[in-house]
C-alpha positions as CSV (number, residue, x, y, z in Angstrom):
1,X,72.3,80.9,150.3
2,X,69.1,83.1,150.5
3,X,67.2,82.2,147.4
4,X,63.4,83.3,148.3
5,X,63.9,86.2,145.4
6,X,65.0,82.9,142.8
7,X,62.6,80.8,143.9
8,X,59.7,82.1,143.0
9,X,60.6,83.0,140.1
10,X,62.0,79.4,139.4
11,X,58.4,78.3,140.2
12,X,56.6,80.7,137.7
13,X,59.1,79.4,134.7
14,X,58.0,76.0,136.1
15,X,54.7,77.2,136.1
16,X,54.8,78.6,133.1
17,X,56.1,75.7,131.3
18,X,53.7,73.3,132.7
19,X,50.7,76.2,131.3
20,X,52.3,76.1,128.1
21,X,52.7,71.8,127.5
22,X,49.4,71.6,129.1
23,X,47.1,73.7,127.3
24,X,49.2,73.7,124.0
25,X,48.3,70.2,123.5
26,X,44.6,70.7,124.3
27,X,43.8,73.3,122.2
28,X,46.3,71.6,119.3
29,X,44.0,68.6,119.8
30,X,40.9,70.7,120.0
31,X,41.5,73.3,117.2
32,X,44.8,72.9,115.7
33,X,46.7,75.3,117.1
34,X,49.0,75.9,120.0
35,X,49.0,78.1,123.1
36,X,51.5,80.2,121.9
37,X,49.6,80.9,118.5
38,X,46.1,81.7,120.2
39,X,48.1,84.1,122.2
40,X,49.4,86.0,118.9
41,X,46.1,85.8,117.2
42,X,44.4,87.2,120.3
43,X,47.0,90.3,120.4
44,X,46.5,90.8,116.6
45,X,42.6,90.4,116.9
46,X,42.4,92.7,120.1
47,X,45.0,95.7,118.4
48,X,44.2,98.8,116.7
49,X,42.1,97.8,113.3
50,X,42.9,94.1,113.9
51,X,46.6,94.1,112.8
52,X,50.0,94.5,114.0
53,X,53.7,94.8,112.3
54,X,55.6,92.2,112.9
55,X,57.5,94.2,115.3
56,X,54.4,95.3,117.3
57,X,53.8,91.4,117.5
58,X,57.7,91.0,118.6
59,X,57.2,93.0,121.5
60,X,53.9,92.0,122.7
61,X,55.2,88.5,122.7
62,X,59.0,89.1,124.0
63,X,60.4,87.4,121.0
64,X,62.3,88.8,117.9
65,X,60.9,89.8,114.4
66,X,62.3,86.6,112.8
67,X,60.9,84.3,115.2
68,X,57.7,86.5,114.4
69,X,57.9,85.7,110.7
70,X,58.8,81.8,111.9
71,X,55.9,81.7,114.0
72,X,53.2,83.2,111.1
73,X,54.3,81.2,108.3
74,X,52.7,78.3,109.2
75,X,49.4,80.1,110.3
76,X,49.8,81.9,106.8
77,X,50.0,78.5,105.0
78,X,46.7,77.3,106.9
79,X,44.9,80.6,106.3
80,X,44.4,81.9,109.9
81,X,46.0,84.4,109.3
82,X,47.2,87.2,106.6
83,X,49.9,89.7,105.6
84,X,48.4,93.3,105.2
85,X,50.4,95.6,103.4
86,X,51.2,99.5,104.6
87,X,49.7,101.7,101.8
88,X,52.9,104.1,102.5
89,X,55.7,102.0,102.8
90,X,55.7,98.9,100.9
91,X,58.4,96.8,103.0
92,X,56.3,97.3,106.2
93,X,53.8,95.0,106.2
94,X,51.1,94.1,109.1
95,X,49.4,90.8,110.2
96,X,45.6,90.1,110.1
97,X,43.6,88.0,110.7
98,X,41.1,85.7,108.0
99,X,37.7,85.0,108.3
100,X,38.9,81.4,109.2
101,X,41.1,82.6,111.7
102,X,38.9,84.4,113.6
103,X,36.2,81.8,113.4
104,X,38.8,79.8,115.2
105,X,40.0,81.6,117.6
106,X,36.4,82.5,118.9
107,X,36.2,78.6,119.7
108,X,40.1,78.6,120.9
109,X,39.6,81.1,123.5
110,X,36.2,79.7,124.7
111,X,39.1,76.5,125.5
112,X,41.2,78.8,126.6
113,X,39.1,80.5,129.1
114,X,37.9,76.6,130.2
115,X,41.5,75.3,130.2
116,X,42.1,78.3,132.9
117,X,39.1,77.9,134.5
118,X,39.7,74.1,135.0
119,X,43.5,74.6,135.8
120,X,43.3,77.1,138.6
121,X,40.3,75.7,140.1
122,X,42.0,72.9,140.6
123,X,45.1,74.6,142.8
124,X,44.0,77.5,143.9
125,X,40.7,78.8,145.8
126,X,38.8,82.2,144.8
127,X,40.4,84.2,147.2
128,X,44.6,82.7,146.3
129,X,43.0,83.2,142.6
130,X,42.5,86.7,142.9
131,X,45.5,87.9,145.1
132,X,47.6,85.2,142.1
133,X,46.2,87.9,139.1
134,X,46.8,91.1,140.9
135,X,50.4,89.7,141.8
136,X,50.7,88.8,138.3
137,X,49.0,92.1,136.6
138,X,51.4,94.0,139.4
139,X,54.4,92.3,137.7
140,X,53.3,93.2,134.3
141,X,52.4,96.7,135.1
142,X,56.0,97.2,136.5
143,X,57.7,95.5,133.3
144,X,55.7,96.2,130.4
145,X,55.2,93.8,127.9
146,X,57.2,95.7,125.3
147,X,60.3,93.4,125.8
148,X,62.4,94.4,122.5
């Protein structure tokens, strides 16, 4: 059996999952917060006006509207972030983010962008570094994040 079109991509889930335990209990010791919520906060903080629907935030993240809502709640409860509601429809509502949230996630990505720098360093010279994010970016490109 030829599986050198599985295996890599059994090695970026791999990868992926290792990224996600690693620096999720980092930046949850650091600030509070996992990787997975930094990553929602920085698409809500880098969107149009500085809010997404909740189905924006579904596709950006490849997940459904009710693991959206899941996910929020607790960042809600902690004030990082805030429900914004649509002036013309009032069942459509948007996420925000608070003063507090934002003040966090300026130190969260700073960790972020160490945790990276630290992690990759560690495997992968410049030059395998480089070739690794235009593989990646290639990958996206070809399947947008829009996953819904």
């Amino acid at each position: 059996m030829d599986n050198s079109y599985s295996l890599p991509i059994l090695h970026t889930l791999r990868a992926s999952a290792l990224i996600d335990e690693r620096f999720t209990a980092a930046l949850s010791a650091l600030h509070g917060v996992s990787l997975r919520e930094v990553m929602l906060m920085l698409y809500v903080k880098n969107a149009p006006g500085s809010k997404l629907s909740r189905i924006e935030l579904a596709k950006k993240l490849c997940i459904s509207p009710s693991t959206v809502t899941r996910a929020t709640k607790p960042l809600e409860k902690i004030g990082l972030v805030e429900r914004k509601s649509n002036t013309r429809d009032a069942r459509y509502s948007y996420v925000g983010l608070t003063t507090s949230g934002n003040r966090l996630l300026k130190y969260a990505e700073k960790s972020l962008d160490q945790l990276s720098q630290d992690f990759l360093s560690a495997t992968l010279s410049e030059q395998d570094r480089i070739r690794y994010s235009k593989i990646l970016r290639s990958l996206v490109t070809e399947f947008p994040g829009d996953c819904l």
